[in-house]
C-alpha positions as CSV (number, residue, x, y, z in Angstrom):
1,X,-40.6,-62.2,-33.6
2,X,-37.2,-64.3,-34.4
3,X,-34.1,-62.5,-35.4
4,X,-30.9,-64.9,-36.6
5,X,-27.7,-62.7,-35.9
6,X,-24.5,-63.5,-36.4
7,X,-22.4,-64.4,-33.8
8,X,-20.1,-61.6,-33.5
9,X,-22.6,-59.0,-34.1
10,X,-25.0,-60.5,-31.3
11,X,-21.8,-60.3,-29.0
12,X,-21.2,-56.4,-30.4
13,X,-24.9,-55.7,-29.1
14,X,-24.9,-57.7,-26.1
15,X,-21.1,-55.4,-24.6
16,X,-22.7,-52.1,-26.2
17,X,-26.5,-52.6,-24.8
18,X,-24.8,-54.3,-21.3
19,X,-22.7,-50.7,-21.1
20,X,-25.6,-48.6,-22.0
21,X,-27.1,-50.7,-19.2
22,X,-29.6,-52.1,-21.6
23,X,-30.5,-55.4,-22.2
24,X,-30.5,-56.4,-26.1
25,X,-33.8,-56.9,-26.7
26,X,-34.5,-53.3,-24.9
27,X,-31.9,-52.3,-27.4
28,X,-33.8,-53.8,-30.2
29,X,-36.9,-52.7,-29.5
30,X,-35.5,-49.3,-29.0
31,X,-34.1,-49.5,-32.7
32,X,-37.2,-50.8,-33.9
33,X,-39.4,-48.4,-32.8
34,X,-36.7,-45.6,-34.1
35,X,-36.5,-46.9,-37.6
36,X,-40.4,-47.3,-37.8
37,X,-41.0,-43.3,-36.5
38,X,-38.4,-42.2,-38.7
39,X,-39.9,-43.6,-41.9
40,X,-43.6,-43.2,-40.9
41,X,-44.6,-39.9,-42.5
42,X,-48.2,-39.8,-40.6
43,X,-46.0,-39.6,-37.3
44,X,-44.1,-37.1,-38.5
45,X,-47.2,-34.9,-39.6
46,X,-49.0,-35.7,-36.1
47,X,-46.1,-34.9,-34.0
48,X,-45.3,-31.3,-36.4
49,X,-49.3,-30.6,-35.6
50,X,-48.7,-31.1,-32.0
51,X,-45.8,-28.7,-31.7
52,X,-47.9,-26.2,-34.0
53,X,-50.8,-26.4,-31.6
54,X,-48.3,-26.6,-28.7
55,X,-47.0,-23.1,-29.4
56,X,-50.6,-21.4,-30.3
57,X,-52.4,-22.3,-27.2
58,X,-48.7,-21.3,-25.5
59,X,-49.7,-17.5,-27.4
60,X,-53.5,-18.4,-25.7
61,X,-55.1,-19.5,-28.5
62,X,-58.1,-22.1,-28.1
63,X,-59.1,-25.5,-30.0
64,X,-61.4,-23.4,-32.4
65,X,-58.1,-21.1,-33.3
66,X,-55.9,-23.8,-33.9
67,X,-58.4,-25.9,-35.9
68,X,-59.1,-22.7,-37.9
69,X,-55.4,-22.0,-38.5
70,X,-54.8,-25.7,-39.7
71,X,-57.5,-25.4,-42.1
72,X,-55.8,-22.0,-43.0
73,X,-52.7,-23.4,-43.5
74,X,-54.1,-26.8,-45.3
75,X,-56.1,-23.8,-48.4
76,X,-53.3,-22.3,-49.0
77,X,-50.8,-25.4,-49.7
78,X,-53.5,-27.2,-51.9
């Protein structure tokens, strides 16, 4: 991928990655893949079901009891 920036603002990234001891296409790809998980709802959903299941099996619940509960949850929104 090719991305034209202007001057100045290339120089802006290269000081501010360089002190954050980055290098600016680490810095790019870093902002990249922020912008693309911040605006892609499925990740948000997966992540939110992983946190969900995260804390059931924490209380000792299995994979049949989290399924269960998802589907549980799923009824009553629709």
């Amino acid at each position: 991928m090719l991305i034209r920036l202007d001057p100045e603002l290339k120089d802006k990234l290269l000081r501010i990655a360089r002190r954050e001891g980055k290098s600016a296409s680490g810095a790019v790809r870093e902002m990249i893949a922020k912008y693309v998980l911040e605006r892609d709802i499925g990740a948000h959903i997966d992540e939110l079901w992983g946190r969900v299941g995260s804390k059931l099996r924490a209380k000792g619940a299995g994979r049949s009891d989290i399924e269960r509960t998802i589907q549980e949850v799923r009824r009553k929104r629709s």
